[in-house]
mmCIF entry with sequence, helices, sheets and N, C-alpha, C, O atoms, coordinates in Angstrom:
data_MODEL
# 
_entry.id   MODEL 
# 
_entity.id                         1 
_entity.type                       polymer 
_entity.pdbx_number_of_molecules   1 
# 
_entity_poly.entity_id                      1 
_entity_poly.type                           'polypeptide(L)' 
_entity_poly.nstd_linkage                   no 
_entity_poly.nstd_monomer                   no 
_entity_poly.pdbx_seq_one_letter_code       
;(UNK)(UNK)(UNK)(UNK)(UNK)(UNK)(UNK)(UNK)(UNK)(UNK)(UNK)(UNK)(UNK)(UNK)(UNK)(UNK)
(UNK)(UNK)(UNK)(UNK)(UNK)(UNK)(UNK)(UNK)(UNK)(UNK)(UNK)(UNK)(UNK)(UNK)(UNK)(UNK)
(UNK)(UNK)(UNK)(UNK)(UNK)(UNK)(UNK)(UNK)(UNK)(UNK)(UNK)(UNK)(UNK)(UNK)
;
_entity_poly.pdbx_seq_one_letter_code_can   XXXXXXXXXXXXXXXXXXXXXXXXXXXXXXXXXXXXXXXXXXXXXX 
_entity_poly.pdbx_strand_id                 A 
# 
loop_
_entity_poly_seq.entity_id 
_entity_poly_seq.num 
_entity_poly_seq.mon_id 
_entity_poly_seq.hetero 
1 1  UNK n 
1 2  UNK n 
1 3  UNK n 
1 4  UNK n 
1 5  UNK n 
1 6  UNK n 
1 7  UNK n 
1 8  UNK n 
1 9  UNK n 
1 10 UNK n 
1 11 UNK n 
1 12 UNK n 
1 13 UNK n 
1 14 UNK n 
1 15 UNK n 
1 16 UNK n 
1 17 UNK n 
1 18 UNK n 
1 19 UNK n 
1 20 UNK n 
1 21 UNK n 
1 22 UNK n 
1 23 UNK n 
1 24 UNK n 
1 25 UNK n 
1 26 UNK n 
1 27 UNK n 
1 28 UNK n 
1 29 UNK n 
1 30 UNK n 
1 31 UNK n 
1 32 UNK n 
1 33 UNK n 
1 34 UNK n 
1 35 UNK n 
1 36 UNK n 
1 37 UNK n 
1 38 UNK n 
1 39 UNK n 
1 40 UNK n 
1 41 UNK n 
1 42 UNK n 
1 43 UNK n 
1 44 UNK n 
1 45 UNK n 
1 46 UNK n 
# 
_struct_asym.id          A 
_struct_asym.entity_id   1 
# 
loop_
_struct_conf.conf_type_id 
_struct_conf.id 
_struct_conf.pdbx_PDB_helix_id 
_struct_conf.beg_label_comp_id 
_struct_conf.beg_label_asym_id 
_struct_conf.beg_label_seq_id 
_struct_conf.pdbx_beg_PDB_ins_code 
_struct_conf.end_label_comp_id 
_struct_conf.end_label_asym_id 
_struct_conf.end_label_seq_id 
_struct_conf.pdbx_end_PDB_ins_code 
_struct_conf.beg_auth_comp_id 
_struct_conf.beg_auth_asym_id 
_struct_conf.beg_auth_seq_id 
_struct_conf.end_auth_comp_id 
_struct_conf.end_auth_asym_id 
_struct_conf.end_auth_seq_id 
_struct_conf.pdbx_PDB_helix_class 
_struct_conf.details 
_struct_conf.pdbx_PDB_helix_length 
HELX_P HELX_P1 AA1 UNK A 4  ? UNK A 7  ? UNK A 4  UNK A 7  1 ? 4  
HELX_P HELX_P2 AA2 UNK A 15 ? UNK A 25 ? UNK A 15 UNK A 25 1 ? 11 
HELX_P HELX_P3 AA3 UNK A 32 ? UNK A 45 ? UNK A 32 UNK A 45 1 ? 14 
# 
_struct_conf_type.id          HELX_P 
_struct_conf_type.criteria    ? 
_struct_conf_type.reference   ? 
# 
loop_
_atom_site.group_PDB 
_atom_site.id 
_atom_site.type_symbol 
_atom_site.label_atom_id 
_atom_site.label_alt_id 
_atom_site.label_comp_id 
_atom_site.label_asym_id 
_atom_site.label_entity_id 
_atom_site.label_seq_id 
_atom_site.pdbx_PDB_ins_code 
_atom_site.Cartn_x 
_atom_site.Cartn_y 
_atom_site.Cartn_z 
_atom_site.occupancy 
_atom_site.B_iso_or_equiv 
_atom_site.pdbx_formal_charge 
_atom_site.auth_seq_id 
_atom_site.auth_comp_id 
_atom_site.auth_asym_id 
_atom_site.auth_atom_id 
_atom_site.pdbx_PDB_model_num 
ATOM 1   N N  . UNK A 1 1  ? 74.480 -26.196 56.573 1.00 0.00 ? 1  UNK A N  1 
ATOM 2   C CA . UNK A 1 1  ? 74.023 -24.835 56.655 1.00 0.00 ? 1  UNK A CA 1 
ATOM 3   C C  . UNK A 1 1  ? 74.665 -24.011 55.530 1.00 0.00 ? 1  UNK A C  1 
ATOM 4   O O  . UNK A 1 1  ? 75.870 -24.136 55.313 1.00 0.00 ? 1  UNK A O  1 
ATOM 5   N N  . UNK A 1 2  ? 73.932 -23.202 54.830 1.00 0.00 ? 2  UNK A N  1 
ATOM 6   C CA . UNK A 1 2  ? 74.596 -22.194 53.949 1.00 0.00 ? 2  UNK A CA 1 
ATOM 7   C C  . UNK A 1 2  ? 75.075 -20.681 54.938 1.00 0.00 ? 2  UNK A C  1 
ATOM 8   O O  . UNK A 1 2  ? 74.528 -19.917 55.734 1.00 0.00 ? 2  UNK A O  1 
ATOM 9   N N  . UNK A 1 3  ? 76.889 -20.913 54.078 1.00 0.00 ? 3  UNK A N  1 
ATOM 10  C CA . UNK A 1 3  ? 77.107 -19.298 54.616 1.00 0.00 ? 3  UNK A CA 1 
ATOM 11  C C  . UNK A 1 3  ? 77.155 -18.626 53.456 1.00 0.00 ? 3  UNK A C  1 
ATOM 12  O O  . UNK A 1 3  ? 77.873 -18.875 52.488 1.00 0.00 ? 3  UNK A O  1 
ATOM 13  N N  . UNK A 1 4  ? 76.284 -17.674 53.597 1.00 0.00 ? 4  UNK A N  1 
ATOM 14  C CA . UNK A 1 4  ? 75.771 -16.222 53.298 1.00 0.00 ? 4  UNK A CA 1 
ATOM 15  C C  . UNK A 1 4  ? 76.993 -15.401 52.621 1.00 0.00 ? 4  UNK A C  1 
ATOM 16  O O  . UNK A 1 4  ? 77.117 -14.989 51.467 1.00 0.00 ? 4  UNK A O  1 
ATOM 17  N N  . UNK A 1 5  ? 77.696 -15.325 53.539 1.00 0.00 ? 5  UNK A N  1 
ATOM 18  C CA . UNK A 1 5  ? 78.936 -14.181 53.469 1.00 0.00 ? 5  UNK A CA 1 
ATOM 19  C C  . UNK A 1 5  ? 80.077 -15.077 52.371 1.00 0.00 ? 5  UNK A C  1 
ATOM 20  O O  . UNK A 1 5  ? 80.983 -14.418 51.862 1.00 0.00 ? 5  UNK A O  1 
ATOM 21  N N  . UNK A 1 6  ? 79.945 -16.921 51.983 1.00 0.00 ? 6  UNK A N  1 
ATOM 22  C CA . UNK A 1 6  ? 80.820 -17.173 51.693 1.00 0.00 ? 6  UNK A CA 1 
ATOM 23  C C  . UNK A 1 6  ? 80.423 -17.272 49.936 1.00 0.00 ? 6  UNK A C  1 
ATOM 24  O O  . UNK A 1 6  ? 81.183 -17.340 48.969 1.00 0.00 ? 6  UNK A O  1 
ATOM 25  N N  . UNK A 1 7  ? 78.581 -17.238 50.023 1.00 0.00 ? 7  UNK A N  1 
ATOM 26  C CA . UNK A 1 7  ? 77.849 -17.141 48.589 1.00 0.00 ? 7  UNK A CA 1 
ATOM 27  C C  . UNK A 1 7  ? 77.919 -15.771 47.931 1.00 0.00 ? 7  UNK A C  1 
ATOM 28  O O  . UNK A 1 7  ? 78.033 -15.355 46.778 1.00 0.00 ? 7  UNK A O  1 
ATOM 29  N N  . UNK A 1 8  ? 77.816 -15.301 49.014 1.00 0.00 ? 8  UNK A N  1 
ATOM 30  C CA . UNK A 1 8  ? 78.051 -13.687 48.392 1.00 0.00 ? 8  UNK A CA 1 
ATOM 31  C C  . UNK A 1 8  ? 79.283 -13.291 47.981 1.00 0.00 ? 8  UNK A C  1 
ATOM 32  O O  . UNK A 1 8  ? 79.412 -12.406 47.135 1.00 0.00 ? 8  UNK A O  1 
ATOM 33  N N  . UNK A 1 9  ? 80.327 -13.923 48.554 1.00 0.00 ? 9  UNK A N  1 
ATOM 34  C CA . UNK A 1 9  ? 82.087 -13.821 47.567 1.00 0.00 ? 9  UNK A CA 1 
ATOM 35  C C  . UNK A 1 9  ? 82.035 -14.188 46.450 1.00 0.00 ? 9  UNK A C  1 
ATOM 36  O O  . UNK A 1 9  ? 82.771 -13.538 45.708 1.00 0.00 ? 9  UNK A O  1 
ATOM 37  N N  . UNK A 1 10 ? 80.980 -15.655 45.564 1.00 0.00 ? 10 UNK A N  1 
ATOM 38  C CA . UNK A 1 10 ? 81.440 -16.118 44.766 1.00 0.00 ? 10 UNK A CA 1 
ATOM 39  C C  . UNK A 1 10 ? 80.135 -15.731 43.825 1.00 0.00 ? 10 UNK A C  1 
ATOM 40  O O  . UNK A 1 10 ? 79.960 -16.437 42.832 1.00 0.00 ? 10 UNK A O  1 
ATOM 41  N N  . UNK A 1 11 ? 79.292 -14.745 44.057 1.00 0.00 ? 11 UNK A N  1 
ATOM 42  C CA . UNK A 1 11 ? 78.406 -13.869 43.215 1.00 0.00 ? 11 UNK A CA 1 
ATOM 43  C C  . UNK A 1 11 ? 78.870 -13.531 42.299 1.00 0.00 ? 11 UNK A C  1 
ATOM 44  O O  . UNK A 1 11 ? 79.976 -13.002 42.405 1.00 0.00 ? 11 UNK A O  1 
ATOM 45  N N  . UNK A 1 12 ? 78.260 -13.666 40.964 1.00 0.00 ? 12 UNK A N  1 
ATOM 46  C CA . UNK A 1 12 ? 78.912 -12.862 39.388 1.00 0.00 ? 12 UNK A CA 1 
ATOM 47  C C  . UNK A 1 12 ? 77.427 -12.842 38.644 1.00 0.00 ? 12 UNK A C  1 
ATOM 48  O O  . UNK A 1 12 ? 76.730 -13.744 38.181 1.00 0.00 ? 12 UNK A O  1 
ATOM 49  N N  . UNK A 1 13 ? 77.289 -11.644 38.724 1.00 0.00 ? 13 UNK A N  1 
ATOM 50  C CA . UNK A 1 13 ? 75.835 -11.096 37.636 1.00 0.00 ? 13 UNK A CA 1 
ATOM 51  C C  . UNK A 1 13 ? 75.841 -11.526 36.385 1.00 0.00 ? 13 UNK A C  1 
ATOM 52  O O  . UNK A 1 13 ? 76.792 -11.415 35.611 1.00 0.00 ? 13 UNK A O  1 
ATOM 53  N N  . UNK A 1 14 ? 74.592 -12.119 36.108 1.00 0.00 ? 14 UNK A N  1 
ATOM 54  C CA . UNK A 1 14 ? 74.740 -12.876 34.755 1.00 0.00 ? 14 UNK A CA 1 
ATOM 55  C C  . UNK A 1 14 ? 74.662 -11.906 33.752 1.00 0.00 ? 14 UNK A C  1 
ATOM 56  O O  . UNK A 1 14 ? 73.957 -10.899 33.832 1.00 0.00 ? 14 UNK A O  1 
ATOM 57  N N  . UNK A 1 15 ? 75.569 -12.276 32.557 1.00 0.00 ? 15 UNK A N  1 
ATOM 58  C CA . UNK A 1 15 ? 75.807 -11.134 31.673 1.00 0.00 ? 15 UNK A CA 1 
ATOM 59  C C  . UNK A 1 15 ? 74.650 -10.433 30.975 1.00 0.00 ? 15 UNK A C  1 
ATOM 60  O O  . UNK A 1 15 ? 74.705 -9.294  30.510 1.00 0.00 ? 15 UNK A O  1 
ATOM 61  N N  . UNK A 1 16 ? 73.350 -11.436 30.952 1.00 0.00 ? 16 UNK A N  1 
ATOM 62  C CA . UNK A 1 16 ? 72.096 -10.260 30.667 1.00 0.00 ? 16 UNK A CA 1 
ATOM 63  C C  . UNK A 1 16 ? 71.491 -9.537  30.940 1.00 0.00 ? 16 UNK A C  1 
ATOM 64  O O  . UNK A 1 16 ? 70.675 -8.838  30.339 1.00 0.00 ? 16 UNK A O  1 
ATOM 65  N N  . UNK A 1 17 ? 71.946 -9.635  32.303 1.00 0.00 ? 17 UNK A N  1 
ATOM 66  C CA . UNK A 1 17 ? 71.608 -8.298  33.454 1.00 0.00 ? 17 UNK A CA 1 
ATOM 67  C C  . UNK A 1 17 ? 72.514 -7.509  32.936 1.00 0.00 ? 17 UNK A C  1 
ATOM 68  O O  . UNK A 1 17 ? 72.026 -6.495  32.435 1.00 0.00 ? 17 UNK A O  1 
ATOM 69  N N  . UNK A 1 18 ? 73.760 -7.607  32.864 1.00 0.00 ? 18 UNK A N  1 
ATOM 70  C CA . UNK A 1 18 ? 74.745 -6.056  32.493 1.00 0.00 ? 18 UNK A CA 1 
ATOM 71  C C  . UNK A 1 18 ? 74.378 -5.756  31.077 1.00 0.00 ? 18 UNK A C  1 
ATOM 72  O O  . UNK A 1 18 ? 74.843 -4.711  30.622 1.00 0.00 ? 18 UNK A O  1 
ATOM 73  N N  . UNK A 1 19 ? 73.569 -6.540  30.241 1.00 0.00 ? 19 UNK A N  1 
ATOM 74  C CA . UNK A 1 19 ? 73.009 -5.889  28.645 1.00 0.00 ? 19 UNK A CA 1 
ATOM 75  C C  . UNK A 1 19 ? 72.041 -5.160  29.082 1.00 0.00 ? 19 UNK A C  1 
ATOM 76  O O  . UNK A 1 19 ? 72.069 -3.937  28.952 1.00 0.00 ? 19 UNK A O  1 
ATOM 77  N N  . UNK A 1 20 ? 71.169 -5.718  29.592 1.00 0.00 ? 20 UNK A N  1 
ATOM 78  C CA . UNK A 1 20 ? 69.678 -5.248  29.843 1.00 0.00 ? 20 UNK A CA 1 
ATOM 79  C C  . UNK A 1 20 ? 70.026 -3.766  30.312 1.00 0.00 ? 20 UNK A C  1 
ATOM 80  O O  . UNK A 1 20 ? 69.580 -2.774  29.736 1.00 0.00 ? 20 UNK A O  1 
ATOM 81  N N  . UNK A 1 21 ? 70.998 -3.714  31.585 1.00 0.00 ? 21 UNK A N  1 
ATOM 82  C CA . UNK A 1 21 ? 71.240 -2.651  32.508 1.00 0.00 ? 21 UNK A CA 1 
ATOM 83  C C  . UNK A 1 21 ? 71.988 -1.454  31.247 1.00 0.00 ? 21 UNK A C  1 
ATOM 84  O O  . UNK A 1 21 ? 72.120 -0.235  31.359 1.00 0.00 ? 21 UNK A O  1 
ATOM 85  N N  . UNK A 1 22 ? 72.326 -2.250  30.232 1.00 0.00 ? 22 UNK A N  1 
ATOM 86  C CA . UNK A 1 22 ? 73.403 -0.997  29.172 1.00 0.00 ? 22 UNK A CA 1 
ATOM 87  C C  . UNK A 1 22 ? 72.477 -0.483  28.414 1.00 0.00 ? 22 UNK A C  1 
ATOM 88  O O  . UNK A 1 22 ? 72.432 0.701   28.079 1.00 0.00 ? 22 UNK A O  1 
ATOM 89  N N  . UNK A 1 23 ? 71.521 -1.530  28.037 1.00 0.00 ? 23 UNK A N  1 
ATOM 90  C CA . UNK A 1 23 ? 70.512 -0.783  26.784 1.00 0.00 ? 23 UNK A CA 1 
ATOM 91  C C  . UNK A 1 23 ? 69.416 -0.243  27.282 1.00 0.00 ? 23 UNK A C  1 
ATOM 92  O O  . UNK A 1 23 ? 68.637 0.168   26.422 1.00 0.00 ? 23 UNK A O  1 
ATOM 93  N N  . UNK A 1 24 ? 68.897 -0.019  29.051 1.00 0.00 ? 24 UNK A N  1 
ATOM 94  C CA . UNK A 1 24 ? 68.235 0.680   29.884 1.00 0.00 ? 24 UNK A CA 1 
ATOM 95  C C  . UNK A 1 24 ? 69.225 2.045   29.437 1.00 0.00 ? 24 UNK A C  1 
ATOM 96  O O  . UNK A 1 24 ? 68.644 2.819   28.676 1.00 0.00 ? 24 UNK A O  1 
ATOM 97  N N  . UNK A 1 25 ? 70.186 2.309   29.694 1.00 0.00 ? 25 UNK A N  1 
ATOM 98  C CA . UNK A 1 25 ? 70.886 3.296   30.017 1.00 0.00 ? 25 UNK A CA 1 
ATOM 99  C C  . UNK A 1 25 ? 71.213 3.938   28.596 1.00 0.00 ? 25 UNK A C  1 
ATOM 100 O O  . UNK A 1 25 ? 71.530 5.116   28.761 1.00 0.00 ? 25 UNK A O  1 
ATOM 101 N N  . UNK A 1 26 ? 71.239 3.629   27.493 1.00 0.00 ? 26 UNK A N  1 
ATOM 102 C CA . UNK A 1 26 ? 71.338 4.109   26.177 1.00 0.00 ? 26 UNK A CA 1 
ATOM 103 C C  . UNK A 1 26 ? 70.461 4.130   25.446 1.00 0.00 ? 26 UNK A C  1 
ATOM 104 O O  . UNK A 1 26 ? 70.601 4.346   24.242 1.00 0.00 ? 26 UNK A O  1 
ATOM 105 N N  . UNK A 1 27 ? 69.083 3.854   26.160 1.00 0.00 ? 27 UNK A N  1 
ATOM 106 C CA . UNK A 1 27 ? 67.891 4.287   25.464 1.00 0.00 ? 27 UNK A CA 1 
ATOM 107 C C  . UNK A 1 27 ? 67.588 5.602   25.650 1.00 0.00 ? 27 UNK A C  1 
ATOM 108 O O  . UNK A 1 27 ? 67.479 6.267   26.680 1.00 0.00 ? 27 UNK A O  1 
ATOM 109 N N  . UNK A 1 28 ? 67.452 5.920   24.318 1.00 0.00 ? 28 UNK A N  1 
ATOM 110 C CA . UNK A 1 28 ? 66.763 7.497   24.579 1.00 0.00 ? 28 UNK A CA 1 
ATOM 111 C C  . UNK A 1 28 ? 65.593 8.008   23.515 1.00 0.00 ? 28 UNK A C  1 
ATOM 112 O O  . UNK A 1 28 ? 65.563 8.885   22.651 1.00 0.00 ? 28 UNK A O  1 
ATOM 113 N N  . UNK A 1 29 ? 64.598 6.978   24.030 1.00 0.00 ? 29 UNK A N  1 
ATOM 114 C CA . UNK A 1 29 ? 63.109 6.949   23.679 1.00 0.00 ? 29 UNK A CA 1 
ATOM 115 C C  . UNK A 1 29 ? 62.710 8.074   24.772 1.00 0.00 ? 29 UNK A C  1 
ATOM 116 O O  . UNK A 1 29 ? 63.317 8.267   25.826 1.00 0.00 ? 29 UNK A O  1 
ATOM 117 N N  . UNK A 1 30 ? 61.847 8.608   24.427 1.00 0.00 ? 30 UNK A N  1 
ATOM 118 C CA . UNK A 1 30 ? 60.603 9.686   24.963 1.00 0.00 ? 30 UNK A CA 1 
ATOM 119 C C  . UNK A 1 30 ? 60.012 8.522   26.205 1.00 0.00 ? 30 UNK A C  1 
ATOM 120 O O  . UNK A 1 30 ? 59.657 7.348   26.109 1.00 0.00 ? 30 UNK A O  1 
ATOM 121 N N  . UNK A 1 31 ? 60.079 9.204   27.047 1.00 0.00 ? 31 UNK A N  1 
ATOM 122 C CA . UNK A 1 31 ? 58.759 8.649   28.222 1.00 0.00 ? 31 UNK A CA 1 
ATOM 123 C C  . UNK A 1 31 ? 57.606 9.753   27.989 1.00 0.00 ? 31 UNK A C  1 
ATOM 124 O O  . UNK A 1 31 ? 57.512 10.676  27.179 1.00 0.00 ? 31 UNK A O  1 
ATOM 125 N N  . UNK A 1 32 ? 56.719 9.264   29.078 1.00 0.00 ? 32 UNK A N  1 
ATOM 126 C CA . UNK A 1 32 ? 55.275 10.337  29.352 1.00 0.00 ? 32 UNK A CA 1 
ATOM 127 C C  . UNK A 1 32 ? 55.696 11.461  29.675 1.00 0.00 ? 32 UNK A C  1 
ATOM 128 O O  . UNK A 1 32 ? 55.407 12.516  29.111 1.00 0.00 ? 32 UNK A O  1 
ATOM 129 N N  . UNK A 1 33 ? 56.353 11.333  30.534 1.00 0.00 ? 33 UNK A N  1 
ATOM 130 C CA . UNK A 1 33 ? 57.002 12.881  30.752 1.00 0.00 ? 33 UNK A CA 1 
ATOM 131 C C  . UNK A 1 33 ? 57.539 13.714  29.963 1.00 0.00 ? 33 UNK A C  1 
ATOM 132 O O  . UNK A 1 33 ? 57.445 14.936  30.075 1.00 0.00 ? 33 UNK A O  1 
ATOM 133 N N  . UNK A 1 34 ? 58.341 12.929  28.825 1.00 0.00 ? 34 UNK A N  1 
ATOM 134 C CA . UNK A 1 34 ? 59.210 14.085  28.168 1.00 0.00 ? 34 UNK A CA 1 
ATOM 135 C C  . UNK A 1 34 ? 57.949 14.461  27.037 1.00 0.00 ? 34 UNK A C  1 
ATOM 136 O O  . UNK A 1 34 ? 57.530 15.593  26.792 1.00 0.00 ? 34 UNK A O  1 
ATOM 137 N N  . UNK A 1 35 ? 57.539 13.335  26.510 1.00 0.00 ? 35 UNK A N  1 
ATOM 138 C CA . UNK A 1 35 ? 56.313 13.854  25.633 1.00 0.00 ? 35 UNK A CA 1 
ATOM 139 C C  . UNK A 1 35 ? 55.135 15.068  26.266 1.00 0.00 ? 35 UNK A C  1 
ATOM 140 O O  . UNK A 1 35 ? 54.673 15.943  25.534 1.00 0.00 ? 35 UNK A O  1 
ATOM 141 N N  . UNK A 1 36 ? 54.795 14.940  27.623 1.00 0.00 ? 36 UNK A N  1 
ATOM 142 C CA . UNK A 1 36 ? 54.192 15.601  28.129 1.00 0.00 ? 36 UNK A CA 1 
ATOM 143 C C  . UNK A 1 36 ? 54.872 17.350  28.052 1.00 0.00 ? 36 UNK A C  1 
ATOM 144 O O  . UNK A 1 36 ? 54.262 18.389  27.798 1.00 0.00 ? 36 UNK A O  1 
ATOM 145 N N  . UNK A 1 37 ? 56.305 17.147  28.371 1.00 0.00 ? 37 UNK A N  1 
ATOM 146 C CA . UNK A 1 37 ? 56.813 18.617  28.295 1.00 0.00 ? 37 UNK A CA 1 
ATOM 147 C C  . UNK A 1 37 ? 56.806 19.062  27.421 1.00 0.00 ? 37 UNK A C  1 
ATOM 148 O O  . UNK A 1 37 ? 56.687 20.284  27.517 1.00 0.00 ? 37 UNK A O  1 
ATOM 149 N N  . UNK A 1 38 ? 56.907 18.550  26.084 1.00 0.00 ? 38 UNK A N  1 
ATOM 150 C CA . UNK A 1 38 ? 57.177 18.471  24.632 1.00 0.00 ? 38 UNK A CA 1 
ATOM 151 C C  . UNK A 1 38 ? 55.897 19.241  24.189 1.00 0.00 ? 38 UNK A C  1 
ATOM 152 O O  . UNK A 1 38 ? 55.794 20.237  23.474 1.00 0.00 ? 38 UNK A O  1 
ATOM 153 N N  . UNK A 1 39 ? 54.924 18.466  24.840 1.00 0.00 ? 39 UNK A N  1 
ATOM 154 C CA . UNK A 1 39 ? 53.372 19.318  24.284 1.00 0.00 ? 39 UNK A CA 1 
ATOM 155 C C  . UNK A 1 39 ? 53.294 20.462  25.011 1.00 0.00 ? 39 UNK A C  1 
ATOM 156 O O  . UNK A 1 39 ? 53.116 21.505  24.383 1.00 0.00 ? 39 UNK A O  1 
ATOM 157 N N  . UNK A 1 40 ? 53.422 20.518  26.645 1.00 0.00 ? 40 UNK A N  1 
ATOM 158 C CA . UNK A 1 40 ? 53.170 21.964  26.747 1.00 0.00 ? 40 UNK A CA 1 
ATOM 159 C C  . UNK A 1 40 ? 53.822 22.959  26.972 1.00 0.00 ? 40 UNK A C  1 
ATOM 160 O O  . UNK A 1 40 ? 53.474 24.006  27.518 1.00 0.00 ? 40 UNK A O  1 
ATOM 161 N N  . UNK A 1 41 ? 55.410 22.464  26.289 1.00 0.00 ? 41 UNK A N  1 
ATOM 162 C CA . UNK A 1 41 ? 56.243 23.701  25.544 1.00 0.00 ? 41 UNK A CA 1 
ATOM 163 C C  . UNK A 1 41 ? 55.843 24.114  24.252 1.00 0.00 ? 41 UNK A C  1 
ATOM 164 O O  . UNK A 1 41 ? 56.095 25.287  23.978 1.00 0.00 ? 41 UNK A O  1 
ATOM 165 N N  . UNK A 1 42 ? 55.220 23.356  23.306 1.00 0.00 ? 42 UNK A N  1 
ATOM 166 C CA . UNK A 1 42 ? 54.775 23.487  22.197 1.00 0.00 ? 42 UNK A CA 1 
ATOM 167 C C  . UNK A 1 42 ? 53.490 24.387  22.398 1.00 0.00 ? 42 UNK A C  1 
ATOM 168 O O  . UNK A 1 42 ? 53.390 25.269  21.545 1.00 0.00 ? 42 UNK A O  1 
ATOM 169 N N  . UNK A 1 43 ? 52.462 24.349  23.372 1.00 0.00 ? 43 UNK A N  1 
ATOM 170 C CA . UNK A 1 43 ? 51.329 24.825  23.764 1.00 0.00 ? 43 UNK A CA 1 
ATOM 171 C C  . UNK A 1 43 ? 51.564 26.346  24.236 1.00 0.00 ? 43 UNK A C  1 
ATOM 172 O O  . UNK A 1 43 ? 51.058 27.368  23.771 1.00 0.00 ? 43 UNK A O  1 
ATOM 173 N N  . UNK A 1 44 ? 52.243 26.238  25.021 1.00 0.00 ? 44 UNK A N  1 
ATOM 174 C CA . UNK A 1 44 ? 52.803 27.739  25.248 1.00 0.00 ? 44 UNK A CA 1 
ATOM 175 C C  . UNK A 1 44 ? 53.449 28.656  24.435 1.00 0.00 ? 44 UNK A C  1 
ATOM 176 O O  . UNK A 1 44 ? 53.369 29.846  24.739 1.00 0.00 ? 44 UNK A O  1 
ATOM 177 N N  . UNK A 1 45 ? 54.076 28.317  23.456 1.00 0.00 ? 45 UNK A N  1 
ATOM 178 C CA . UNK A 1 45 ? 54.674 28.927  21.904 1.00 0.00 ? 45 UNK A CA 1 
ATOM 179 C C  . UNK A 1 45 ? 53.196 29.543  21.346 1.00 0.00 ? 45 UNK A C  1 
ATOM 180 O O  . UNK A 1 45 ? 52.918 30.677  20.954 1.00 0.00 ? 45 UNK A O  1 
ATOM 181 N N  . UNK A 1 46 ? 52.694 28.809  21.423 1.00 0.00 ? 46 UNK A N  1 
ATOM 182 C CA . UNK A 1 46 ? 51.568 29.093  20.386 1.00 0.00 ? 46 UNK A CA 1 
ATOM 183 C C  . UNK A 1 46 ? 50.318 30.302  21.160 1.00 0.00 ? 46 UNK A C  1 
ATOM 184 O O  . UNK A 1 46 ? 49.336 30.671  20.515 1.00 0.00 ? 46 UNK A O  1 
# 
């Protein structure tokens, strides 16, 4: 039988999950949204 509680002690996230998770977090590309605000702050100026 597998214990659960004894797999889950010896858990360690593979290190491309903690890249992936860093360069999620230090991206600072435009989404839809920010482009979206972008235009109709620009729209309202005008």
């Amino acid at each position: 039988m597998i214990d659960f509680e004894e797999e889950l002690k010896k858990f360690k996230p593979s290190l491309e999950l903690d890249d992936t998770e860093t360069a999620i977090r230090e991206d600072h590309e435009n989404d839809m949204v920010d482009l979206m605000v972008e235009l109709l702050n620009g729209y309202r100026e005008q």
